[in-house]
C-alpha positions as a Markdown table, in Angstrom:
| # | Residue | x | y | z |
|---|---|---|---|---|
| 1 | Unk | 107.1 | -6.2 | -32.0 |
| 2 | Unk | 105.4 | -3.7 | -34.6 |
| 3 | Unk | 104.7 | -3.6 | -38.1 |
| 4 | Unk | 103.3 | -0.9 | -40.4 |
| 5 | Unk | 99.4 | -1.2 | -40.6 |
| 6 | Unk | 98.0 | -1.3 | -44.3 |
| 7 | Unk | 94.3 | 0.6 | -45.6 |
| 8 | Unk | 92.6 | 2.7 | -43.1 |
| 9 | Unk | 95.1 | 2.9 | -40.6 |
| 10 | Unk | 98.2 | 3.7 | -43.1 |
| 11 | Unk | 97.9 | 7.1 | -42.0 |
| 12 | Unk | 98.7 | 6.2 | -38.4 |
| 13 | Unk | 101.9 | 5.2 | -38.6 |
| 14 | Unk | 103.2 | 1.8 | -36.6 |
| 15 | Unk | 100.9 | -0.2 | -34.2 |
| 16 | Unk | 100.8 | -2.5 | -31.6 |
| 17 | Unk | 99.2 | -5.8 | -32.3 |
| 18 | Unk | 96.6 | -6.7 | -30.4 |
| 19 | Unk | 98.3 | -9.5 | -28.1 |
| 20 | Unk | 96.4 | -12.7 | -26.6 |
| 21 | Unk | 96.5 | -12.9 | -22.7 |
| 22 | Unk | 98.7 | -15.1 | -20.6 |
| 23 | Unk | 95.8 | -15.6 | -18.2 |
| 24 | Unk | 93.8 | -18.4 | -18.3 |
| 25 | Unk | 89.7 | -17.8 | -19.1 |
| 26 | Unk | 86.8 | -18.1 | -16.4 |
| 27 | Unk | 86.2 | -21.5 | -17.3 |
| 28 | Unk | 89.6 | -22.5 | -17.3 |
| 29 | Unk | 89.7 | -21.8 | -13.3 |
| 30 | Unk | 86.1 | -23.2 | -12.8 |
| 31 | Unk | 87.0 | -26.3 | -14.3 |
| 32 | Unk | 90.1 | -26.2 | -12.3 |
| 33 | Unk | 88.7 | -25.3 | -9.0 |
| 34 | Unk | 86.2 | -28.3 | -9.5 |
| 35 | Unk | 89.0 | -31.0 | -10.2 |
| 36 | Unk | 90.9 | -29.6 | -7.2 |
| 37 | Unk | 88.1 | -30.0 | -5.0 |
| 38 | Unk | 87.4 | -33.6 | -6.4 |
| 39 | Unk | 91.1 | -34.4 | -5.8 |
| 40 | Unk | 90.8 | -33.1 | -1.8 |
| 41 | Unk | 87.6 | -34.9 | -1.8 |
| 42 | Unk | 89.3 | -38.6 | -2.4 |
| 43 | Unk | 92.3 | -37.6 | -0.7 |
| 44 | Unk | 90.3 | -37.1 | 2.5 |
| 45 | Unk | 88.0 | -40.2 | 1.8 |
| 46 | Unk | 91.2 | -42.7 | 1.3 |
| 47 | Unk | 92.8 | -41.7 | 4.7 |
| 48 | Unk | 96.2 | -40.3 | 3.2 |
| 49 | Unk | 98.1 | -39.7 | 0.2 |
| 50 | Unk | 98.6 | -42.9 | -1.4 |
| 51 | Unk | 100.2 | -44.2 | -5.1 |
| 52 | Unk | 97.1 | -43.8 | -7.1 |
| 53 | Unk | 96.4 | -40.4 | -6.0 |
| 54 | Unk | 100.0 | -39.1 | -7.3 |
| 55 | Unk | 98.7 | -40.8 | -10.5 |
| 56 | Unk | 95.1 | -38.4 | -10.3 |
| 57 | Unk | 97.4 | -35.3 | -9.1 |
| 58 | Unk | 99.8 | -36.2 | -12.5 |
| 59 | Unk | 96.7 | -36.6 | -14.9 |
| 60 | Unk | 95.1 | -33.8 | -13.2 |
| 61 | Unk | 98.3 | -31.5 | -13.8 |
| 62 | Unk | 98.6 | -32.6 | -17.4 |
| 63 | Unk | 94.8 | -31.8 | -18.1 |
| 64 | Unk | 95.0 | -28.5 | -16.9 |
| 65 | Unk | 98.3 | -27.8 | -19.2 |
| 66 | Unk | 96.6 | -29.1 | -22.0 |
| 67 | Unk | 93.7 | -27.4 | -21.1 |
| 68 | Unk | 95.2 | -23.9 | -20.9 |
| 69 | Unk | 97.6 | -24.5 | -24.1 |
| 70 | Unk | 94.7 | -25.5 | -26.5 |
| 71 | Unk | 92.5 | -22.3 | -27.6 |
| 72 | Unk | 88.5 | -22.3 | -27.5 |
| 73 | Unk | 88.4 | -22.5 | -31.2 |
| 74 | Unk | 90.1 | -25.8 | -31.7 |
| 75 | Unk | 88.2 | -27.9 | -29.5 |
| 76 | Unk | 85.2 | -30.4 | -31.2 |
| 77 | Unk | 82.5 | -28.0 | -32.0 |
| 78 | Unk | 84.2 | -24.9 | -31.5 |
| 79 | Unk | 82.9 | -22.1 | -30.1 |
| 80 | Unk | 80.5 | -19.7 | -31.5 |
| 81 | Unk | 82.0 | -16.7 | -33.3 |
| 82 | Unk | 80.9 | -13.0 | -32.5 |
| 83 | Unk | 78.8 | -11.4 | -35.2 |
């Protein structure tokens, strides 16, 4: 979608918004890759797949959703704006 700039950039006409990126961030896979490997971890130290590992794989699933839906800038404390 585009809409007509106002100020400076009247003069150029209509521009694309900057957009947000579908990918998750750095962190978001390191913090992934590390629950993952946690996950394999107890899955190879209980001796199979049992009920209360489908709960960790749910709650691990759900985490990383969350994770991924919420931006940097509402969690507690935030995250340091660039000056």
């Amino acid at each position: 979608m585009r809409r007509r700039m106002r100020g400076a950039d009247r003069e150029g006409g209509l521009v694309k918004p900057p957009g947000k990126s579908k990918w998750p961030t750095n962190k978001w896979w390191a913090a992934t890759v590390t629950a993952i490997a946690g996950l394999l971890t107890t899955w190879a130290t209980t001796q199979g797949w049992t009920k209360e590992m489908s709960g960790v794989a749910i709650a691990l699933v759900g985490q990383r959703i969350v994770a991924y839906l919420v931006p940097n800038s509402d969690t507690p404390g935030g995250v340091p704006l660039k000056g």
